[in-house]
C-alpha positions as CSV (number, residue, x, y, z in Angstrom):
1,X,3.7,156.3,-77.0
2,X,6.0,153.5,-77.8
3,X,3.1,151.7,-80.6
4,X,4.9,150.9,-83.9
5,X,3.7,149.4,-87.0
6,X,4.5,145.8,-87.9
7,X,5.7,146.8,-90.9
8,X,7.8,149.8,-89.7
9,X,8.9,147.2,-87.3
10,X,9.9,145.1,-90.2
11,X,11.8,147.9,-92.0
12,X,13.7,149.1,-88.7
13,X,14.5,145.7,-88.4
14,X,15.9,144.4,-92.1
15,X,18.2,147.6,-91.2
16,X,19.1,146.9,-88.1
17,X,20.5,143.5,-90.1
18,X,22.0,145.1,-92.9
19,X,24.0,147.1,-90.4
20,X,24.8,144.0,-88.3
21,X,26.9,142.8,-91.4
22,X,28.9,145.7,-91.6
23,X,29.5,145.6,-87.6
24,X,32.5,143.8,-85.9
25,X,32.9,143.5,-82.7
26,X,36.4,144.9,-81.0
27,X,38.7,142.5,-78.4
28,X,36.2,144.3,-75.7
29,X,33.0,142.6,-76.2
30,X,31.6,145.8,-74.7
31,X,32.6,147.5,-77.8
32,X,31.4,147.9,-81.3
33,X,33.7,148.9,-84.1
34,X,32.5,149.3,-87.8
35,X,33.8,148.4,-91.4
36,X,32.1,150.0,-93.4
37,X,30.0,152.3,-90.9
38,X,31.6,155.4,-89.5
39,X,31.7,154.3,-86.4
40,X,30.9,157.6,-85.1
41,X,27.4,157.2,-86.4
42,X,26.6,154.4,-84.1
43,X,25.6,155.6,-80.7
44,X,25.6,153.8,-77.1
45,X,22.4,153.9,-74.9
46,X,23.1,152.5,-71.7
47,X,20.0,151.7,-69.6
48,X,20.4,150.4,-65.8
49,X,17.7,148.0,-65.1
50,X,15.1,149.5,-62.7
51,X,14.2,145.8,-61.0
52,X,15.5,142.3,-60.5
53,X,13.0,139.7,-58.9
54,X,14.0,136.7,-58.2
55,X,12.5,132.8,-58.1
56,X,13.4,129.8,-57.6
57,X,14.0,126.5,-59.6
58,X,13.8,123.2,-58.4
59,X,16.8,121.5,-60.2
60,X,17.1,117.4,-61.4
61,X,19.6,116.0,-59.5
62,X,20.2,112.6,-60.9
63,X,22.4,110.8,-63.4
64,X,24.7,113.7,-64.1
65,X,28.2,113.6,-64.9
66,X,29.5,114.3,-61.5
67,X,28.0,113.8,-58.1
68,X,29.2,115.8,-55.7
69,X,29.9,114.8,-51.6
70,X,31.5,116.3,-48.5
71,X,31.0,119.8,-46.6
72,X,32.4,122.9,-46.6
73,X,31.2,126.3,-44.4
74,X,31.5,128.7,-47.5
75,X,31.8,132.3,-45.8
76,X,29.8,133.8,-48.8
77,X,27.1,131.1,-49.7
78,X,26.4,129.4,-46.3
79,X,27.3,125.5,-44.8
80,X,26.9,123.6,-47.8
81,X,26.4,119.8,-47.5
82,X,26.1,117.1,-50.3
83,X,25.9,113.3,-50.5
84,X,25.8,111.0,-52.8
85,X,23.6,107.8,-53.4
86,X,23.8,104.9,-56.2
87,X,22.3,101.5,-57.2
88,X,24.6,98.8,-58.4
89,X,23.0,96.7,-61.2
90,X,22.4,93.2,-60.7
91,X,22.2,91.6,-64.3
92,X,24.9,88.9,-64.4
93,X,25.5,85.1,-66.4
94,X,23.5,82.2,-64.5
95,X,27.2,81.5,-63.2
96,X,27.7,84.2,-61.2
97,X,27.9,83.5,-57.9
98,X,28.3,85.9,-54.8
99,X,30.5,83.9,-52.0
100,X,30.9,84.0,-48.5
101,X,34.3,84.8,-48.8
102,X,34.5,86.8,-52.0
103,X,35.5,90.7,-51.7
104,X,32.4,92.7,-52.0
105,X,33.7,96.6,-52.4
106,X,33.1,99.6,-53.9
107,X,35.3,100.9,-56.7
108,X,34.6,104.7,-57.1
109,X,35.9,107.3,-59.7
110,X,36.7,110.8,-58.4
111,X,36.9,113.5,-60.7
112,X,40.3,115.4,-59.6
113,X,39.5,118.1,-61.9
114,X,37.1,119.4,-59.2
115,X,37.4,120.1,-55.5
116,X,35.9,122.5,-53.0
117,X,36.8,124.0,-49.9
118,X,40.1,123.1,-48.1
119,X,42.2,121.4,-50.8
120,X,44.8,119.9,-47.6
121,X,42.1,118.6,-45.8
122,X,41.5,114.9,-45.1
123,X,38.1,113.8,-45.1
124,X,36.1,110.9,-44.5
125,X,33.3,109.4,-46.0
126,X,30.7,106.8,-44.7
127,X,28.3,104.4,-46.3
128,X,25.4,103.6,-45.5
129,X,22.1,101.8,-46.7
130,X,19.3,104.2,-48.4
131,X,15.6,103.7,-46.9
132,X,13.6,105.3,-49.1
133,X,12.6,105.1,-52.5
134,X,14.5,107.3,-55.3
135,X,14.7,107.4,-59.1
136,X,18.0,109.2,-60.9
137,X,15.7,110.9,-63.7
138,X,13.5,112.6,-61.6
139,X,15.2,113.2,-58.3
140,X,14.9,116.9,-57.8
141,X,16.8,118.8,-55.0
142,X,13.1,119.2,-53.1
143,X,13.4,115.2,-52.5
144,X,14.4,113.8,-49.6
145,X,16.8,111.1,-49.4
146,X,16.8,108.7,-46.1
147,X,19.7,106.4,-44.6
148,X,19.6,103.4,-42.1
149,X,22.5,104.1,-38.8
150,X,24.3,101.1,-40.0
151,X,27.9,101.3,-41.4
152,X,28.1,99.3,-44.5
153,X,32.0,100.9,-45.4
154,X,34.3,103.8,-45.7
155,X,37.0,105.2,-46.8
156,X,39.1,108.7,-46.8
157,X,41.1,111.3,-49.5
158,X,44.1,109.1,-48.6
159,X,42.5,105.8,-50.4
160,X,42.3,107.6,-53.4
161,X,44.7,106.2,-56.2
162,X,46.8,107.9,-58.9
163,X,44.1,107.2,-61.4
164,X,41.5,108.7,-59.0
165,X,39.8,105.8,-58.2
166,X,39.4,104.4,-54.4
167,X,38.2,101.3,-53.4
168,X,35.6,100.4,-50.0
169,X,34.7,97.1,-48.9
170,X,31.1,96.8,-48.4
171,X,29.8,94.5,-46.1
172,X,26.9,94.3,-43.1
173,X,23.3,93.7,-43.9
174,X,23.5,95.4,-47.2
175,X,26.1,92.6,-48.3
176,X,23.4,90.0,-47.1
177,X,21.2,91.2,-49.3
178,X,23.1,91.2,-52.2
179,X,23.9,88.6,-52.1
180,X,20.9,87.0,-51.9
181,X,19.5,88.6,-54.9
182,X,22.4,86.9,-56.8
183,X,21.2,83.0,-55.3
184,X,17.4,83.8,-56.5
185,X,17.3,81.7,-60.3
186,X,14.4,83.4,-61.5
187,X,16.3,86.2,-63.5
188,X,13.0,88.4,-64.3
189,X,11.8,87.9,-60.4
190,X,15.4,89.0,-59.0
191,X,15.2,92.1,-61.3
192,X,11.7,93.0,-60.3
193,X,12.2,92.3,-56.5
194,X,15.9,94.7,-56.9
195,X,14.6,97.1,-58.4
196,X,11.7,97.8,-56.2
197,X,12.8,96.8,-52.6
198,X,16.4,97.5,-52.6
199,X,17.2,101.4,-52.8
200,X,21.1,101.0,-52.8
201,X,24.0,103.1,-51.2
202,X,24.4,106.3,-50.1
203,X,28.1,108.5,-49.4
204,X,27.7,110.6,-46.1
205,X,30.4,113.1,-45.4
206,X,32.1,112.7,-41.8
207,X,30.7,116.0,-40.0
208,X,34.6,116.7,-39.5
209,X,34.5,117.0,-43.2
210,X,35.9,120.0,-44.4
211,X,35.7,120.1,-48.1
212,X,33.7,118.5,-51.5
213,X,34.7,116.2,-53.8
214,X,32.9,115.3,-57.0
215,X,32.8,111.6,-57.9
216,X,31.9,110.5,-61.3
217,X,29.3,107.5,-60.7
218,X,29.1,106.3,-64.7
219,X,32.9,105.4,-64.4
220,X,31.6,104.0,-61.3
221,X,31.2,100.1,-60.0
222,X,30.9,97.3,-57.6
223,X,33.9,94.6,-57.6
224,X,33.5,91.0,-56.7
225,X,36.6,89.6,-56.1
226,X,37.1,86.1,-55.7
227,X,39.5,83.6,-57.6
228,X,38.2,86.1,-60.7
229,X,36.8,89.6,-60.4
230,X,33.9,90.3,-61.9
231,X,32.6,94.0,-61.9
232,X,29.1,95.3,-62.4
233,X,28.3,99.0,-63.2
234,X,25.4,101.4,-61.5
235,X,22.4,101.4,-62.2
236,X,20.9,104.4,-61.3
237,X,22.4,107.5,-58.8
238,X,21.9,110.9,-57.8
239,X,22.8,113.4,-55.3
240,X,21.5,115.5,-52.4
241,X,22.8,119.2,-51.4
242,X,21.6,121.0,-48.1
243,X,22.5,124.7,-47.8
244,X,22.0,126.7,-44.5
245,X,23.1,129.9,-42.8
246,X,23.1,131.7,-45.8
247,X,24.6,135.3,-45.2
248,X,22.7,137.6,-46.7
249,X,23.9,141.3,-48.6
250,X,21.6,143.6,-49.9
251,X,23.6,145.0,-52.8
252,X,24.7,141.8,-54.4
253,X,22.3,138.7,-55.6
254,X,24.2,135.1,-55.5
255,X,23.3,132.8,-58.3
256,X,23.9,129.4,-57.9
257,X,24.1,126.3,-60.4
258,X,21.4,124.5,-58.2
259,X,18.6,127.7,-59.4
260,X,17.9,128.5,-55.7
261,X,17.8,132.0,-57.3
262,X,17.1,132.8,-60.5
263,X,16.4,136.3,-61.9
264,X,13.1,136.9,-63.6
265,X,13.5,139.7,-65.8
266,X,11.2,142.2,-68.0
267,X,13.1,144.8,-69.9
268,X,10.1,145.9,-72.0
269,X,10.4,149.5,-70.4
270,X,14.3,149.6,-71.0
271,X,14.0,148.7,-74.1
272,X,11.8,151.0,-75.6
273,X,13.2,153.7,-73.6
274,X,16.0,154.1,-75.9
275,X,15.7,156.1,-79.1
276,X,17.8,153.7,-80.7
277,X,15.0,152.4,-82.6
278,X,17.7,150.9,-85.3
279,X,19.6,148.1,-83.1
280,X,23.1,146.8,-84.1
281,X,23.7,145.3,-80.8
282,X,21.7,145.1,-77.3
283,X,23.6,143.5,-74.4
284,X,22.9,142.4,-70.7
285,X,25.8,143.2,-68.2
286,X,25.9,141.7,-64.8
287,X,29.4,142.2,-62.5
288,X,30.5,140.2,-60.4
289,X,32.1,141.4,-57.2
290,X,35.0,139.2,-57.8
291,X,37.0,140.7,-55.0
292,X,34.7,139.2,-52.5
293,X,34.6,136.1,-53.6
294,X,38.3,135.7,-53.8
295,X,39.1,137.1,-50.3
296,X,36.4,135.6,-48.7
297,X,38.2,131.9,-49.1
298,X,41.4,131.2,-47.1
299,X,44.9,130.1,-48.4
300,X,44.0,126.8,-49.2
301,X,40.4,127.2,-50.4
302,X,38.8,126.5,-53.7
303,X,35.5,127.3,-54.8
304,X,34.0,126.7,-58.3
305,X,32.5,129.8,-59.9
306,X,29.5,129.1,-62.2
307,X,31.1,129.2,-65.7
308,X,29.0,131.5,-67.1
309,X,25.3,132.1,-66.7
310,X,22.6,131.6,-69.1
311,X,19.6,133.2,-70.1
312,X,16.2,132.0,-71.7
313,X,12.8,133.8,-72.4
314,X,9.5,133.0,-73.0
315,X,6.8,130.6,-71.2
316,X,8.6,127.8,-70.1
317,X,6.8,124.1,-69.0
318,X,9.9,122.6,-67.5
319,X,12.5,125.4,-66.8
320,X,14.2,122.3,-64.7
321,X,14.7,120.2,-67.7
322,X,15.4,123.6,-69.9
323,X,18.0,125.3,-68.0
324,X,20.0,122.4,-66.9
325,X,19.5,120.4,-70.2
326,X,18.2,122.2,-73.1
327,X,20.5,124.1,-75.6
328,X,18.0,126.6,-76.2
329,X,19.9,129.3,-74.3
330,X,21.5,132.7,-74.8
331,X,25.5,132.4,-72.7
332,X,26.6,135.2,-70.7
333,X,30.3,134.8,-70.7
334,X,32.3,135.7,-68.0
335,X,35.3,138.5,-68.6
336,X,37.1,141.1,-67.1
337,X,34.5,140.8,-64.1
338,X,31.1,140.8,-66.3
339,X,28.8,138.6,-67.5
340,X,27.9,140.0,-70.8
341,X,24.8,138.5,-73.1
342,X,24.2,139.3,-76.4
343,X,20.3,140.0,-76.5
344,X,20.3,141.6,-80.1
345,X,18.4,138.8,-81.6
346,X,15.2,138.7,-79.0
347,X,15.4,142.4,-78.1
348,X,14.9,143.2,-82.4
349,X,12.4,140.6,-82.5
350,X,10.4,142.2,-79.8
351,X,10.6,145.6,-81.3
352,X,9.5,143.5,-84.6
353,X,6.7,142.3,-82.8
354,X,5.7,145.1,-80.8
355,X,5.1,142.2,-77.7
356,X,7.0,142.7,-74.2
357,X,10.4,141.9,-73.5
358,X,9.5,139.8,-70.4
359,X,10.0,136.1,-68.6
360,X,13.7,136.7,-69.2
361,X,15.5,134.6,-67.0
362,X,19.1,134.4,-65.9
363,X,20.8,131.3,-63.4
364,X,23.7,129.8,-63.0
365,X,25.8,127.6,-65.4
366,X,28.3,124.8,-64.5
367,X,29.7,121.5,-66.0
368,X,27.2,118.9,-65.0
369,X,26.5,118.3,-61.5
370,X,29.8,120.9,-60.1
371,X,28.6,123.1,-57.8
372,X,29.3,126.9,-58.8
373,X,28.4,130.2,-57.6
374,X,28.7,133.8,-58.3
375,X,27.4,137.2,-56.4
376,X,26.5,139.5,-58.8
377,X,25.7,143.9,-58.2
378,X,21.8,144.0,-57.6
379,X,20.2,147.1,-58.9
380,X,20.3,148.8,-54.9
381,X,24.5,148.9,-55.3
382,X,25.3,152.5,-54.8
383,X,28.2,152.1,-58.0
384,X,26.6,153.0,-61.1
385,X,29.7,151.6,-63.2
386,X,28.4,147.9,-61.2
387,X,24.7,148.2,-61.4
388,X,22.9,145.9,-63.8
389,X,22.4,147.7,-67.2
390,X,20.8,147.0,-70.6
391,X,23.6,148.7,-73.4
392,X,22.1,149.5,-76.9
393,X,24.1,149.8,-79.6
394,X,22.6,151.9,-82.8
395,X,21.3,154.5,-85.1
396,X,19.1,157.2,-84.3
């Protein structure tokens, strides 16, 4: 029924181009004026989606811009908990020395631009030893991440500076060993021996903890301070998030930035339902329920919302490394309480094709390492103007 030529498919679609120069979009990206069209000849097919299976992601979790730590008991997306864990670098002149009495701290960068949950809250933050083994380029959000009982520092929102850095004396058996690594003179034995036996630092929130904040660990460092300070960057770092007592509503789909759901779309069927066979524009809208989300937090509560969300279709190897790395994406934008993509380009080239529209999926987008959410319509919400829709734009 819906079989096509490739070369009618090739004809439909060097006019669906020749059109797409003459098309400008309005201020309502929803919208589709012409130029030289009359506008009245382009017609709007809108298609809700019949399905919207989900999967799941495991995401990298190491070495991105900002590491997130604390807790906050989000109403809408469950008791989230994150902590952070680093590895000082050891590399140092023959002269360095690591004294008794020298100040051994932490001297951390917190990204101000970024908070979550109760912005008056004080919090505290421990530091412990890690005990297992962990690598920042392939730490995935699967991994576990193990810490010895002993307090090595701390420190709180109040020891945060003006330039949004705080300082934490380290000291306890961690110190010990630090140190010693700096006495051993054989430099290639000391780097071998560090980085395979020592597994660095991790920040634990205080369960009283009542809120995130995101710490930036590449503007990060250890300070020894003696009669001259001398500073050495991290090595390697990563973070950990835990999410439980997720509430769950069966007319909305949350998407997260960590890809614990991800959509998995096929909109062959929607596609070639539509008798507009020559495309100007195709678009995928998502709402959001916005409202939800904004009176489900209390007066003093802050929650990132993903940025936008992105899309990308085909057979994917690493969809880890693609989603949270790869340009290769279409952007839903978010505005006026949408996420709107603009599909024209694959939805034309599938029609060129004659090949299904499938493995289309859709997840969450934030700045690197920021923890964002949204709760989107599913296709069971009982408000056609909300439900998930494919919207054609075209000439019979």
């Amino acid at each position: 029924m819906y079989s096509t030529t490739k070369a009618a498919r090739f004809w439909q679609l060097a006019f669906s181009a020749i059109l797409l120069g003459f098309v400008v979009s309005c201020e309502d990206p929803g919208s589709v004026g012409a130029t030289f069209v009359d506008e009245s000849e382009v017609k709007v097919d809108t298609i809700l989606l019949s399905g919207m299976p989900l999967t799941s992601v495991d995401p990298y979790m190491g070495k991105l811009s900002s590491s997130p730590v604390g807790k906050f008991s989000d109403p809408m997306f469950g008791d989230i908990e994150t902590i952070t864990f680093f590895k000082p670098d050891v590399d140092r002149l023959s002269t360095d020395t690591l004294f008794a009495d020298d100040v051994l701290r932490l001297k951390l960068k917190v990204n101000t631009a970024y908070v979550y949950g109760d912005t008056l809250s004080e919090g505290t933050y421990n530091i412990y030893r890690v005990t297992s083994s962990w690598r920042g380029t392939t730490y995935k959000l699967s991994d576990d991440i193990s810490t010895d009982a002993e307090l090595i520092g701390s420190f709180s929102d109040a020891d945060v500076d003006t330039n949004g850095f705080v300082r934490a004396d380290l000291g306890g058996s961690w110190r010990t060993t630090y140190q010693q690594y700096f006495e051993m003179e054989d430099d290639s034995a000391r780097d071998a021996d560090y980085r395979a036996n020592d597994f660095g630092l991790a920040i634990v929130p205080d369960p009283s903890n009542t809120k995130i904040l995101y710490t930036t660990m590449g503007s990060s460092s250890i300070e020894i301070a003696g009669e001259a300070t001398t500073v050495y960057t991290m090595l390697d770092w990563g973070h950990d998030v835990s999410r439980t007592n997720i509430p769950v509503n069966g007319s909305e789909i949350t998407l997260q930035s960590t890809y614990e759901n991800v959509l998995q779309l096929d909109i062959t069927d929607a596609v070639r339902s539509s008798n507009l066979k020559n495309i100007v524009r195709a678009e995928l809208v998502f709402s959001e329920d916005t409202l939800a989300m904004q009176n489900s937090l209390g007066d003093n509560e802050v929650r990132s919302r993903v940025s936008s969300l992105g899309l990308t279709q085909g057979e994917i190897e690493d969809k880890a490394y693609e989603f949270g790395f790869s340009d290769n994406q279409i952007v839903g934008y978010f505005l006026s309480g949408k996420f709107r993509f603009n599909v024209t380009g694959i939805v034309n080239a599938s029609l060129y094709a004659d090949e299904p529209l499938n493995n289309i999926f859709v997840y969450g987008n934030t700045p690197s390492g920021v923890l964002g959410f949204t709760s989107i319509y599913s296709t069971s919400t009982t408000d056609p103007d909300k439900a998930p829709r494919l919207v054609i734009y075209g000439i019979e």
